[in-house]
Every structure is written in structure tokens, then in C-alpha cells.
ZAMARGU-4260 file (C-alpha; in steps of 0.2 Angstrom, whole numbers, plus 5000, padded with zeros to 4 digits):
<rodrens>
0) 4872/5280/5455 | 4877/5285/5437 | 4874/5303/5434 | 4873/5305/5415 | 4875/5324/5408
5) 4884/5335/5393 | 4889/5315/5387 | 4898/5312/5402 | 4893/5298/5415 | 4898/5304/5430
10) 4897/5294/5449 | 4890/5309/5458 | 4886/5327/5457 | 4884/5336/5473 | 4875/5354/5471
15) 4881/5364/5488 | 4873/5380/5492 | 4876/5389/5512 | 4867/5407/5510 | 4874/5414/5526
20) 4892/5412/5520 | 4890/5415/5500 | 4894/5397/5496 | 4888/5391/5479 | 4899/5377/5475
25) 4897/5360/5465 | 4908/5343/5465 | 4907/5330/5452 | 4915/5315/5454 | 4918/5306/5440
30) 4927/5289/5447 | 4931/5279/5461 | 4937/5264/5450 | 4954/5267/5456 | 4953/5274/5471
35) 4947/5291/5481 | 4944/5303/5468 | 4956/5317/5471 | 4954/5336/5461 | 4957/5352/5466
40) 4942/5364/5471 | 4944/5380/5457 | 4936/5398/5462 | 4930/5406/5447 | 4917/5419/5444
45) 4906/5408/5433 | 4895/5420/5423 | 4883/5406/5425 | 4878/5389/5433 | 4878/5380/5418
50) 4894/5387/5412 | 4899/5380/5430 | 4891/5361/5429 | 4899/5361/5411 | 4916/5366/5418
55) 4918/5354/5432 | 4912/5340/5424 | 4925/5342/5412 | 4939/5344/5424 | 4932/5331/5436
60) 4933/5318/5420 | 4949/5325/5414 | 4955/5322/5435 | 4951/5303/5434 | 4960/5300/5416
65) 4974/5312/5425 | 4977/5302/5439 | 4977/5286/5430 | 4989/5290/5418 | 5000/5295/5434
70) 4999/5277/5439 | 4990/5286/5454 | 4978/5273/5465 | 4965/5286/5464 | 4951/5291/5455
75) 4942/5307/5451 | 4934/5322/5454 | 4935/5342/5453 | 4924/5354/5463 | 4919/5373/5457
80) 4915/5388/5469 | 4907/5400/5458 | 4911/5420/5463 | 4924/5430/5463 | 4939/5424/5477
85) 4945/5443/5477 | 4927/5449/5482 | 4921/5435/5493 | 4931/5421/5497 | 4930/5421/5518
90) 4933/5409/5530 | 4916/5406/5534 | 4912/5401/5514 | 4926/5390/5517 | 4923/5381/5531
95) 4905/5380/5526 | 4914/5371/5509 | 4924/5359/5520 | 4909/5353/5531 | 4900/5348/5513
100) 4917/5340/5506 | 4915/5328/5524 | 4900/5323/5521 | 4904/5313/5507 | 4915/5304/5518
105) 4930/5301/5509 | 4924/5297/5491 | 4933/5314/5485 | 4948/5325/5491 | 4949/5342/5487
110) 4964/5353/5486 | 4971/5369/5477 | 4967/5374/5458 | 4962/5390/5450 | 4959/5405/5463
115) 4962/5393/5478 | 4980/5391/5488 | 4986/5382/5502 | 4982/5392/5517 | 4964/5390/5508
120) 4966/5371/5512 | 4973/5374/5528 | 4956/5385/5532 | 4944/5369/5524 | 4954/5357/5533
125) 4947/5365/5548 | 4930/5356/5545 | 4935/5342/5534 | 4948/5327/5534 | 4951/5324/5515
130) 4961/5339/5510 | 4979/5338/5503 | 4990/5351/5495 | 4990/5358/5511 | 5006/5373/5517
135) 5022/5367/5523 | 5019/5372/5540 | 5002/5361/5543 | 5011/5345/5538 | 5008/5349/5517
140) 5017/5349/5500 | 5015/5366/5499 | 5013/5376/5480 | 5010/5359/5469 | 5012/5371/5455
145) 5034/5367/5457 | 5030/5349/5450 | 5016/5354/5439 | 5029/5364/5429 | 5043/5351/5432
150) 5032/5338/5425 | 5028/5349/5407 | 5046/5349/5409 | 5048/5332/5406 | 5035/5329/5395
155) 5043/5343/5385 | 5061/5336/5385 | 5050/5318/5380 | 5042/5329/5365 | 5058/5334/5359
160) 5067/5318/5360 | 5051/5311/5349 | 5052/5325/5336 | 5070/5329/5338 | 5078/5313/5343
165) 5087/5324/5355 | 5081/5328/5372 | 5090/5344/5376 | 5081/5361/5372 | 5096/5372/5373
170) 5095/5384/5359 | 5076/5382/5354 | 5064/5395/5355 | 5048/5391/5369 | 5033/5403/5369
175) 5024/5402/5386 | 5008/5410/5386 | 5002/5413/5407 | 5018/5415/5418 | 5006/5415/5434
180) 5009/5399/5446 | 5015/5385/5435 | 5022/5397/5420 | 5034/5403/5430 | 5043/5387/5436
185) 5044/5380/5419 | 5052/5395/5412 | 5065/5393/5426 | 5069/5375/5419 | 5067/5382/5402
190) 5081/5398/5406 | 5094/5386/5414 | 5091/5373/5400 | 5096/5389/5390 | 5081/5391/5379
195) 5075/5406/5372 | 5056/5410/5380 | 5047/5422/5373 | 5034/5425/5387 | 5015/5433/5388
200) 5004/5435/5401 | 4985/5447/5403 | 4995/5451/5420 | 5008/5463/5420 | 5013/5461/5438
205) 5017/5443/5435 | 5029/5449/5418 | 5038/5461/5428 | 5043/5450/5442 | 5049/5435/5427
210) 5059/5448/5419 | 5067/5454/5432 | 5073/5438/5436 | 5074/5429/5421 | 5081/5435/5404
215) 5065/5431/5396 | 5058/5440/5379 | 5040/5448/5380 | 5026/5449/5366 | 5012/5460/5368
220) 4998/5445/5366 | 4997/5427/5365 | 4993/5431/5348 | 5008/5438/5345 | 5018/5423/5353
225) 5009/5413/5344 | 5014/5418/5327 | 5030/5424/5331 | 5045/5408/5326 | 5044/5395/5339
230) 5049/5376/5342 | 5038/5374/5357 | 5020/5382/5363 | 5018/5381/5378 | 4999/5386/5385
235) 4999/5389/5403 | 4983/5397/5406 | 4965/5394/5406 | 4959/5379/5392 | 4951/5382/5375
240) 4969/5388/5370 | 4972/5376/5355 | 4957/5383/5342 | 4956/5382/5324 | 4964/5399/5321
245) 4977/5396/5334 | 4983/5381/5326 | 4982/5391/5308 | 4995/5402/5315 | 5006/5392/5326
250) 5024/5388/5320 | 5030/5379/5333 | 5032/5357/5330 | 5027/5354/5348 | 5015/5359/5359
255) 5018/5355/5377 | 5009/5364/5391 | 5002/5367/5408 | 4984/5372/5404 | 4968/5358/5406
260) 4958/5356/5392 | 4969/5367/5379 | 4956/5359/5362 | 4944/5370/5361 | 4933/5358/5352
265) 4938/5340/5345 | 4942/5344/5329 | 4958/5354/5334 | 4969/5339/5336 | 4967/5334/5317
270) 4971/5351/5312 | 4988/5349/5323 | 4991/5332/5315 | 4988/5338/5296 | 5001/5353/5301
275) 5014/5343/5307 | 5013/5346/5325 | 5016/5335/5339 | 5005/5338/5351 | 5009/5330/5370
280) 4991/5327/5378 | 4988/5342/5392 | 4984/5330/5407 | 4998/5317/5403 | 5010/5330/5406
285) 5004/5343/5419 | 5000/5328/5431 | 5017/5333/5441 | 5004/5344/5452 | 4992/5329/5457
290) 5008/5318/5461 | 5015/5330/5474 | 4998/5334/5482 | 4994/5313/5482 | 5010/5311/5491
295) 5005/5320/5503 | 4992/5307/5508 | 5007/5296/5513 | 5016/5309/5521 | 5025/5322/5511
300) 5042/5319/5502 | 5048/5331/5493 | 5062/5319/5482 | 5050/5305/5483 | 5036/5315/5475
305) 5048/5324/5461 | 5054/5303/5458 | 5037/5300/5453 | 5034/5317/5443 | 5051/5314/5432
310) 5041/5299/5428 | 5030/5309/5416 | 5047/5307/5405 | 5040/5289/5402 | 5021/5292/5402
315) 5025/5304/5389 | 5036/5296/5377 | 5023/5278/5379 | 5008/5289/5372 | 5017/5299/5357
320) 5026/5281/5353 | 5008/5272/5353 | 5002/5287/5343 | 5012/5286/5330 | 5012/5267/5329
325) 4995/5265/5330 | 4991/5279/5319 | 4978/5288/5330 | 4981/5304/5339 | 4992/5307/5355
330) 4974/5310/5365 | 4968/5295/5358 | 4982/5285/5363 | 4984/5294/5384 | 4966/5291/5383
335) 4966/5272/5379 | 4982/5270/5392 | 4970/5277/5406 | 4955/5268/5401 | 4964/5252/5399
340) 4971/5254/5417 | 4953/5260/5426 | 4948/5245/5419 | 4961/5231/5424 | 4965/5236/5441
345) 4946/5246/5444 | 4944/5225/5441 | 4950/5220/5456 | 4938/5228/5466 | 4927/5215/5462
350) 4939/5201/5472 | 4933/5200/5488 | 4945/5195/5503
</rodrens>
């Protein structure tokens, strides 16, 4: 059955509720023409359930257009645990989570995201079979964040290459806004590439361990990254990042980040189009994550999954190329890529053996 809601047609939307443990929690899964749906599970304090539904709806849509882009044979789907994870994540609410992911018998797997970890997964896969991102020690990937930001990597080296005709980012100025998980690795690859990162972060525990190991500049807001003289933005932390004020301010020629669902609202693309800036769709670039934790499901392989993340490279320069050639925006054009995939191979489906 086709669930139709907030202009998204999604395959299912399960509602899970244990009162005993806390658990409130909803999956949306918004394909299986692929494959599986795969999409991490994200913790957040939702101030409401609709905020909630309207979140992982998005994200589960946003998963299934990833993954196809990957060149992933899966589809997908996201899952939302609404409360705080400081105040009540337990293993009972966890467990509880895992036995309601098992009952949908392997139509969506679950793994880390926003407020969730590793030993999380290790603590759901105690009731339930189809998790991945799972630690090292239990057989996992471990912290998918290290391809995440080696894969923004890429797709920032492609951006430069498209703008710049030169793939090297030695001597250009990156501002990263949210140095938590991801943020930090890419500023890593940025430091020994030899940019110059300007860095902010609403945590100041998370700036003081990147500047004492990185020589990394620090603003006092994103704001203030933002208008300071860049080549590259890079947002790294919650979406909604790119609005129309943002874009009014920015400098930078490229943006190339970590964060899912960085438009605010639709309109923001054009806005970076009319400005001159390129702008290298969120989920063709941060899908090194979902690559590492997908590997898993054959049995992790660290150089085999960072192989496929390097990849992004590619995907990357195929969407901005069609953007330009086609004259329609560099959304537009990842979005036709996935879509026109779903649709040849989802296909196939319809061959029986």
C-alpha cells in the first residue's frame, strides 16, 4: 500500500509506541524498488509529532534517492525516535525499537544517524537482524561518519574541478559550519590538502578538541562564517541551512556539504543559481556514510567500502556536468539520475524466474 502524505507517496509508515520503555518512534519507508530500504534511525527531541512524521518522511525520501544515486541495490527508509537521547535513551527503549524494526521482516534496515551510535546498534541488534553500522568488535563498520566526510571530500574536489577546472583545494578558503561527527573528518582532509578552514560549531567542546589538533580558524557564528571570504561552504549540521538570507550573504562559489536537506524551501536553489554558486546536491555527496554501513551487509571491508565512496568523485561530476548541459539545477539533475535508475532496474522486479 501507498501511503500518501505532506506530497510524498511513501510504501509504509509504521507508528511504534512501548509505554513501559518511553518508546515513541516512527519508520517511513519510502521504497523498496531497488532493494531493502536502508536509513538510519535519528534520536531527536521532536517538539512535536507532526514536526516528527514531517521529518522522517523527508529523510526516508531523501534515503531512497541517496542510495540510488550510490549505485546501491537498496531502497529507502529512515526511522525518528522522538525524546531526548541524553534524558532517556535506555536499553530497554532500544530493544523495544529493535523488536518493532523485526516485524517488518526485512523491508527496512536501520542504523546510526543523528543521536544514535554504534554501540546503540549493537544494543537493537539484540532483538532484531537488519541492523548495520554496527562497532568494530560486533563484526560492524564502525563510525560511518569517516566515509561520510571522505565522500563530501570527493564531491568537493569534483565541485572544484567543475568550477575551477582544477581539483586541488590547496590554498582555498573552506568554512565548515558543525565540526561534530562528520565535520571533523572532512576538516582533516581539508587541513592536509592545505586549505584554510574557518570553522564554527553551537558546541564548544567539539571546537576545542579540532583546534587543538588542527590549525583551524574559529568564527563566532555560522553567520559570521558565512559572510566572512570563502571558496567553499560547507554545512555540516542540521538541514534548512541554505535559506534565502544565507545565500544573500554567502561569498563562497561552491557549496559542498555534509548536512541532509540543506534548502530550506525550493526556491533557495535558484537563488544560488542567479548568484553564481555552484551548488553539489547534499545527498549526492554525503552518501559515503550509507556506502560503508551497506558494505557491511556483505561483510565489512574497510578499502572495498572507501573504493566505492571515492566513487562520489564520478557521481558528482555526471550531475553538475548534466546541470549545466541541460540547463536545470544540480538537484534536478541527481534527482533525474535516481529516478531514472529506480525506474530501469526497480523494472526488473517484474521478470519472474
Amino acid at each position: 500500500m501507498t501511503v500518501s502524505a505532506f506530497g510524498h507517496r511513501h510504501e509504509q509508515v509504521v507508528f511504534c509506541q512501548d509505554e513501559p520503555s518511553g518508546l515513541k518512534a516512527i519508520i517511513a519507508i519510502y521504497s523498496t524498488a531497488l532493494g531493502p530500504a536502508l536509513g538510519g534511525t535519528r534520536f531527536y527531541p521532536y517538539a512535536t509529532e507532526q514536526e516528527a512524521i514531517a521529518d522522517v518522511l523527508n529523510l526516508s525520501r531523501g534515503m531512497a534517492y541517496k542510495n540510488a544515486l550510490a549505485g546501491l541495490d537498496l531502497g529507502g527508509g529512515k526511522a525518528v525516535i522522538i525524546g531526548d537521547p541524553r534524558q532517556v535513551k535506555s536499553e530497554a527503549l532500544l530493544r523495544a525499537y529493535g523488536r518493532f524494526v523485526e516485524t517488518l521482516h526485512g523491508r527496512y534496515y536501520t542504523a546510526c544517524d543523528v543521536g544514535t551510535f554504534s554501540t546503540d546498534m549493537d544494543v537493537i541488534a539484540r532483538e532484531c537482524q537488519y541492523v548495520t553500522g554496527r562497532t568494530v568488535q560486533h563484526g560492524g563498520a564502525g563510525d560511518s561518519s569517516v566515509l561520510t566526510a571522505y565522500g563530501v571530500y570527493q564531491g568537493m574536489r569534483a565541485s572544484a574541478q567543475h568550477v575551477w577546472g582544477d581539483t586541488r583545494l590547496a590554498g582555498r578558503t573552506i568554512g565548515v559550519t558543525g565540526v561534530g561527527k562528520v565535520g571533523r573528518h572532512l576538516v582533516r582532509h581539508l587541513i592536509e590538502e592545505d586549505a584554510r578552514v574557518v570553522v564554527t560549531d553551537v558546541d564548544a567542546q567539539a571546537i576545542e578538541a579540532l583546534r587543538d589538533t588542527y590549525p583551524v580558524e574559529v568564527a563566532a557564528s555560522d553567520a559570521a562564517v558565512i559572510a566572512s571570504e570563502l571558496d567553499i561552504y560547507a554545512p555540516c549540521a542540521l538541514g534548512g541551512a541554505l535559506d534565502d538570507d544565507t545565500v544573500g550573504a554567502l561569498t563562497a562559489s561552491i557549496v559542498c556539504g555534509a548536512a541532509n536537506n540543506q534548502l530550506a524551501h525550493e526556491g533557495v536553489e535558484k537563488l544560488l543559481a542567479e548568484r553564481g554558486i555552484t551548488y553539489a546536491p547534499d545527498y549526492c555527496v554525503n552518501a559515503g556514510g550509507v556506502i560503508q554501513v551497506a558494505d557491511e551487509l556483505e561483510g565489512f571491508d574497510f578499502d572495498r567500502a572507501k573504493s566505492r565512496a571515492s566513487m562520489i568523485f564520478d557521481t558528482t561530476t555526471a550531475v553538475l556536468d548534466q546541470a549545466s548541459r541541460e540547463s536545470i539545477a544540480p538537484s534536478v539533475a541527481a534527482d533525474r539520475l535516481a529516478e531514472e535508475r529506480m525506474a530501469q532496474i526497480g523494472r526488473l522486479a517484474q521478470i519472474r524466474v
